[in-house]
C-alpha positions, 0 to 999 in steps of 0.5 A, spaced: 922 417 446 918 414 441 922 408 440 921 407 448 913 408 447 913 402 441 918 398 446 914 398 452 908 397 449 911 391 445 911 388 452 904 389 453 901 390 459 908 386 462 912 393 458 908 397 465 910 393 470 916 398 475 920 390 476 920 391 469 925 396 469 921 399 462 917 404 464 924 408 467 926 407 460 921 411 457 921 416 464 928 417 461 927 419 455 921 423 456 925 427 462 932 428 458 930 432 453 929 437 458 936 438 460 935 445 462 931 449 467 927 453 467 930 460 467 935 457 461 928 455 457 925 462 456 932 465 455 932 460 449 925 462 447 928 470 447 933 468 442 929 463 438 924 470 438 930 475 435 932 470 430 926 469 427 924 476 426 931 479 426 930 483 432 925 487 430 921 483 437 926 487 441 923 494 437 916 493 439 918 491 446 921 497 447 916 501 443 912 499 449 917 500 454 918 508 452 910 509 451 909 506 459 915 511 461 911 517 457 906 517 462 910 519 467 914 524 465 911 529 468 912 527 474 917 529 479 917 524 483 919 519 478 923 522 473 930 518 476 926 512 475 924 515 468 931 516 466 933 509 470 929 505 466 930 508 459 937 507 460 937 500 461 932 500 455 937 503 451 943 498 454 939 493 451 938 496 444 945 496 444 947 490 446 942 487 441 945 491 435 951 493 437 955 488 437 954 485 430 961 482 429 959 477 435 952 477 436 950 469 435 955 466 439 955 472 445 948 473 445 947 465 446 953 466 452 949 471 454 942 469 453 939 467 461 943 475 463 939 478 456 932 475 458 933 477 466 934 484 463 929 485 459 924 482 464 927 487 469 926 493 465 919 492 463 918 491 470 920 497 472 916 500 467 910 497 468 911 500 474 913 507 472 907 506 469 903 505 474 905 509 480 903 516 475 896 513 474 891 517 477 889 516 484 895 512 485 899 512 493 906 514 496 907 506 496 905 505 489 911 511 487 916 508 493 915 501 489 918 504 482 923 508 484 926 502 489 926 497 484 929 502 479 935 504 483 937 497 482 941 494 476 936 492 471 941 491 465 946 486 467 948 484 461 950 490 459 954 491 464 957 484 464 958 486 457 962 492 458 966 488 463 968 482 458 964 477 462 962 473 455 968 473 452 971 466 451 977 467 455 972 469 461 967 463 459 973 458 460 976 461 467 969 461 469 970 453 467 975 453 470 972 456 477 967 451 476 971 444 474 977 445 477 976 447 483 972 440 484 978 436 481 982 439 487 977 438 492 976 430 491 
């Protein structure tokens, strides 16, 4: 990106002309770094956060996650809620430090299904959280439990699927690449 920068303004104010072409190229160099989206970045971001502290990260998160379920345990309403979310978080942990053996390669394989439950569970104990507040309504409950009756720990249960392993990855592939050969 710099060598771009410095050749466009070696041209001068000839280096901004669109007819030029220049300015695509440093466009280009600007954008391509950039090769992922959105999603993929932050999933990223999480692995970058457990490496640099070597997975204490996700034990203060789920510190968390248990002190916002510990406000609603007493409430009948939303003790399956309450076990759902728990559960997830516990998956989480699981698949964070059990899997010691394989964990850089299978943690960067599952990196976009990691952060997805993560948020996911922190959602539902947000949530959780808030429906056992006082003055809370019947929607505020309804909310927390329909968002925990869903599957909040995907990686867990692709894991337990054998969704990352490298037979899996390169069928998946497979799937993608090979069934486009045939159709051109």
């Amino acid at each position: 990106m710099v060598v771009a920068s410095e050749g466009l303004e070696s041209f001068g104010g000839q280096g901004y002309i669109e007819d030029t072409g220049i300015p695509v190229l440093l466009r280009d160099a600007q954008v391509l770094p950039i090769w992922e989206g959105t999603t993929n970045v932050l999933s990223l971001d999480v692995l970058r956060a457990l490496n640099k502290t070597q997975g204490q990260v996700v034990q203060v998160f789920m510190a968390d996650v248990k002190r916002r379920l510990a406000t609603a345990k007493e409430e009948v309403e939303l003790q399956q809620a309450c076990r759902a979310v728990a559960t997830a978080a516990d998956d989480i942990l699981h698949f964070t430090f059990g899997t010691t053996n394989e964990a850089q390669s299978l943690l960067e394989t599952a990196a976009r299904d990691y952060s997805f439950s993560l948020a996911k569970t922190y959602i539902g104990a947000l949530l959780v959280e808030h429906a056992a507040r006082c003055g809370s309504q019947d929607i505020d409950v309804y909310a927390a439990q329909r968002w925990c009756s869903k599957r909040l720990c995907l990686v867990a249960e692709r894991h337990a699927c054998g969704y990352y392993t490298s037979e899996s990855q390169m069928l998946e592939k497979d799937v993608l690449f090979k069934s486009s050969e045939k159709n051109s």
